[in-house]
N, C-alpha and C positions, 0 to 999 in steps of 0.2 A: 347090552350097553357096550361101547369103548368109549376111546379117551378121543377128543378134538381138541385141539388149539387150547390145550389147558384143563377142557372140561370134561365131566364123566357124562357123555350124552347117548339117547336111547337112538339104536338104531330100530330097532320097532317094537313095539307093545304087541300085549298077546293076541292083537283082533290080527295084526300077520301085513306082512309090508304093500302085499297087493292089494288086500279089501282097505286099509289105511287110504293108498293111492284111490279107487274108488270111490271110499263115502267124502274124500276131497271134492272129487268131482260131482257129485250127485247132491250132497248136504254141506256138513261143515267138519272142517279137521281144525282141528288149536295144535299148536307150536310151538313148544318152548324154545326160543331162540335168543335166548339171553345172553351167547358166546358173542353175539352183533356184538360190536361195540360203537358209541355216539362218543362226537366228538362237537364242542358250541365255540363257535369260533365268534370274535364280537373287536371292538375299536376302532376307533376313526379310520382305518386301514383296511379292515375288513372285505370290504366289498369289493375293492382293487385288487385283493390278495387273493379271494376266494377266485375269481372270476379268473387271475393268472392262473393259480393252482391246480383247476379242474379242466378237464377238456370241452364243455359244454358249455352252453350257452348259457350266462346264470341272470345277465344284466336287466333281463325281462323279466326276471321271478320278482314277485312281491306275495307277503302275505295273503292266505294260506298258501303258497304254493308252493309246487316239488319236482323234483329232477334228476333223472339218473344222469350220469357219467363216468369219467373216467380219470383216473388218478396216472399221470404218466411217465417215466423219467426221462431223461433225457433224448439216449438213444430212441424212444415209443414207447421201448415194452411197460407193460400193464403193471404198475404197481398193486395196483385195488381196482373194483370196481365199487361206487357210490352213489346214496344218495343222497339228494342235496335239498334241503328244507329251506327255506326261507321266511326264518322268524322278522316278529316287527323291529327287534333293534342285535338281533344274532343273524348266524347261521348255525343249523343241527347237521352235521356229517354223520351218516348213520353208515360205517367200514364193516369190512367182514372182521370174522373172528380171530384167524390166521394170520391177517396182518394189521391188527389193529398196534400194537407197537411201532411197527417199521411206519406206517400209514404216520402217527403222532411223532415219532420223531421226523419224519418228512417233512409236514407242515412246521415245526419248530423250525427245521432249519431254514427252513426261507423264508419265516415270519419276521418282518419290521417290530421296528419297536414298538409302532402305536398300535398294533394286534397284538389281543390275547387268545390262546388257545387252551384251554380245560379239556380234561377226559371225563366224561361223565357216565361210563361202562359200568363201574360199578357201584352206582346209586341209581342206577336205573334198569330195567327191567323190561322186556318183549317178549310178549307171545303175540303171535301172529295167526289171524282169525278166519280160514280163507273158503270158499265153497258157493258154489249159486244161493244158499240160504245164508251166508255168513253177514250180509248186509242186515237183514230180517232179525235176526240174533241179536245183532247189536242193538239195534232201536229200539227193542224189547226190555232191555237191560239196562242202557245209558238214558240219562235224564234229560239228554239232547238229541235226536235222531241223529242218524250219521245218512240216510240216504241224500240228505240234500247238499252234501260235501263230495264235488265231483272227484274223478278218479285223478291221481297224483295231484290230490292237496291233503291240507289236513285242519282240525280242529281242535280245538279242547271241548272237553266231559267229564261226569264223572259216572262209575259202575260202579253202584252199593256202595258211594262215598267216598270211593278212590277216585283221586284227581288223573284222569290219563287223557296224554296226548294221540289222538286217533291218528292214524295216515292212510288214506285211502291209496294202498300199495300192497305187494306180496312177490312171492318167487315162487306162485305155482301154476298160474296161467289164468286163475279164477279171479272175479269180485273177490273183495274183502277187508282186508285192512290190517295194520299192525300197531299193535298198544303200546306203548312208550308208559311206567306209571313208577314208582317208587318200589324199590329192590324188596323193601320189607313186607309189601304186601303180596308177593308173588302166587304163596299158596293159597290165600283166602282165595284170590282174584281167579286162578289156574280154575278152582274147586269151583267154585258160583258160576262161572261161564258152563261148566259141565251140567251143573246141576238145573240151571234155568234152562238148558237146552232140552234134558231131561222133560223138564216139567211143560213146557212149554209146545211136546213133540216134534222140534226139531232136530233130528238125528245131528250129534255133537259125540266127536269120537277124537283122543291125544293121535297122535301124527310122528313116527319117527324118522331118524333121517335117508331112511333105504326109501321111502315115501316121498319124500321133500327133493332128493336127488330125481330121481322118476318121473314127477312131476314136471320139477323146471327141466328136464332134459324134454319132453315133447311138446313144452312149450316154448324152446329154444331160446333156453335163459343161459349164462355163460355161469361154469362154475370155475373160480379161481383156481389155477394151477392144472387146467384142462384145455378149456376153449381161449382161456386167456391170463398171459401169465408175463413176469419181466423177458421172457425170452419168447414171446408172442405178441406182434403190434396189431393194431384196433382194421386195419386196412385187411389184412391177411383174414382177419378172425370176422370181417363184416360189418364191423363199428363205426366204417366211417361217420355213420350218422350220430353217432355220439358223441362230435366232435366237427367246434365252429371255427373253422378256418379267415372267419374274420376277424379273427382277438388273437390275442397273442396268449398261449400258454405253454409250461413246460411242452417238450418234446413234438410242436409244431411243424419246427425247421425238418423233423427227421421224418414225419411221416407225411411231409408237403414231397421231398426227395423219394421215400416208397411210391410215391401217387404217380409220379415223373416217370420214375424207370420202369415199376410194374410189381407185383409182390410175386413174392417167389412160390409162394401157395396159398389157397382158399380154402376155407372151413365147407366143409360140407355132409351133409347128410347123407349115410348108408341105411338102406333095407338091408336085411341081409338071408339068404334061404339058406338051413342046416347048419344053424349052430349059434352059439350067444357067444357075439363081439366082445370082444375088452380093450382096456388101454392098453396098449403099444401092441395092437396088433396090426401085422403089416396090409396095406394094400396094395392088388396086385392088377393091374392091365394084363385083356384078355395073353398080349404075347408072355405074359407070365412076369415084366419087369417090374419092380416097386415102384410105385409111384407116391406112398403116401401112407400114411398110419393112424390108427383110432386114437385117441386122446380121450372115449370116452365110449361105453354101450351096455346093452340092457335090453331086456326085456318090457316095453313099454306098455302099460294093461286096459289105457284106453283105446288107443288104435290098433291092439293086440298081434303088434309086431316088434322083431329084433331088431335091433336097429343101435347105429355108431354115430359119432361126431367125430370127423377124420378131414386129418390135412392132405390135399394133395397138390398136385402142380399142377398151375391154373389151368394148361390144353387140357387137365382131363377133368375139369370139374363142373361139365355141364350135366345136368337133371337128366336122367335116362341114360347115363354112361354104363352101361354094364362092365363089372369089374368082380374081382374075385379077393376076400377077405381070407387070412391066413390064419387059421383056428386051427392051433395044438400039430401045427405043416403041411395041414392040410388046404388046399385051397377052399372055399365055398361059395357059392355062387352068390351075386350082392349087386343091386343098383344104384347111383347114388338116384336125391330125391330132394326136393325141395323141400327146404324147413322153415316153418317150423312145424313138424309132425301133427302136430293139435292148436291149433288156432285160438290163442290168448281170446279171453274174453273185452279186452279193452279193443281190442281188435276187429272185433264183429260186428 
């Protein structure tokens, strides 16, 4: 266990963080991710506020439908990243945990008067269901199948009598989905998903977050305060696609200006041979100069390589650049590589 953004969360259970990462990928892992925090945005204002607010495209979403983007300030940098729900007479912000604060007070501040904005974090409740089997699971369980709610929408169900909101969504690369359902029934719900899995022989195993990191990193999902952060803009880090330059939202003006001049570095992918990457390890060009540094690395157990997420400057961050990573002074030999390492399944 340590502590995250408030909460006392498991960094992995005793099945061990690699076979965790594993039976995500082969069956089904559950998630306690209840530090997410939702936010329902709603009034005559709404929809104009939402659609300034975020950097994506929202004006097309209608019921069930979903959306990642990007929360931005002024100058670019990456407030949050989000997702963006589109109820029939709301919006569901579902912010990370870290900055779920700063996220609500954001939206405050530049909320009109005819929007309301609620926190609904702690009346509500996510585990998150994810695995090639994790759709199977569900329909097994819920009194509504879920397979016929395409990927980023969502539905209402209920499992064993709990009202939950499904979202065909995740942060690990697989099918699956994430529960939305009332805070009080957290443990029944947590217990019956294990136990119908159980019963059912679908391998169903809790998931910590040395797992949940490993995961979204080979699926080349951005982790706050890593790949993207207020001092890292959506251009640099690869985002621009999550991000419609025909609306008007915060921090447009700044990175239509980054798009003009050029960004000063690009996110990129390292292999790396003889030794395990970490954050703020330097990268080096073969003549031995810095050119750039990891922000992020690990041991990856399904493409069963080392491997970084490293900023460098853009002449050297094309695929196949041999470069040398700086582990404990020593140089190491490192390629970059195209990512995303492991090929999401929405993707396939």
């Amino acid at each position: 266990m340590a502590p995250f953004a408030g909460y006392d969360m498991p960094i992995n259970y005793p099945t061990g963080a690699v076979e965790e990462h594993l039976i995500t990928r082969r069956a089904v892992g559950l998630f306690d991710i209840d530090h997410m925090g939702q936010l329902e945005i709603s009034g005559p204002g709404a929809d104009a506020f939402v659609a300034r607010m975020v950097s994506a495209k929202v004006s097309d979403l209608a019921p069930p439908m979903a959306r990642y983007s990007l929360l931005l300030d002024e100058p670019g940098g990456v407030i949050d990243d989000l997702f963006v729900y589109r109820f029939p007479n709301s919006w569901w912000i579902v912010v990370n945990a870290s900055n779920r604060f700063t996220d609500l007070e954001w939206f405050r501040a530049h909320a009109p008067s005819d929007v309301t904005i609620v926190d609904r974090s702690d009346d509500t409740y996510m585990i998150a269901v994810q695995g090639p089997k994790a759709i199977e699971l569900i329909d097994a369980v819920s009194d509504t199948p879920v397979s016929a709610i395409q990927r980023f929408c969502w539905g209402n169900i209920h499992i064993a009598g709990v009202p939950v909101l499904f979202g065909r969504t995740g942060y690990t690369g697989e099918d699956g989905g994430e529960l939305f359902f009332p805070a009080d029934r957290a443990i029944f719900l947590w217990e019956h998903l294990l136990e119908r899995g159980l019963a059912l022989g679908i391998e169903t195993k809790p998931i910590g977050l040395a797992a949940r990191d490993s995961l979204r990193f080979e699926a080349g999902m951005p982790l706050h305060g890593h790949e993207i952060s207020r001092e890292i803009n959506p251009i640099e880090a690869g985002f621009k696609w999550a991000c419609d330059f025909e609306k008007e939202f915060i921090g447009r003006e700044a990175l239509l200006a980054i798009i003009e001049r050029g960004a000063d570095r690009k996110l990129v992918g390292v292999e790396v041979f003889g030794g395990v990457p970490r954050e703020g390890y330097e990268i080096a060009a073969p003549g031995g100069d810095v050119i750039g540094k990891c922000v992020a690395g690990m041991f990856c157990p399904s493409v069963k390589k080392y491997a970084a997420n490293a900023f460098v400057r853009p002449e050297f961050a094309k695929s196949g650049t041999e470069v040398a990573v700086i582990i404990r002074g020593q140089p190491r030999n490192a390629v970059l590589v195209k990512r995303p390492l492991y090929v999401p399944a929405y993707r396939r």
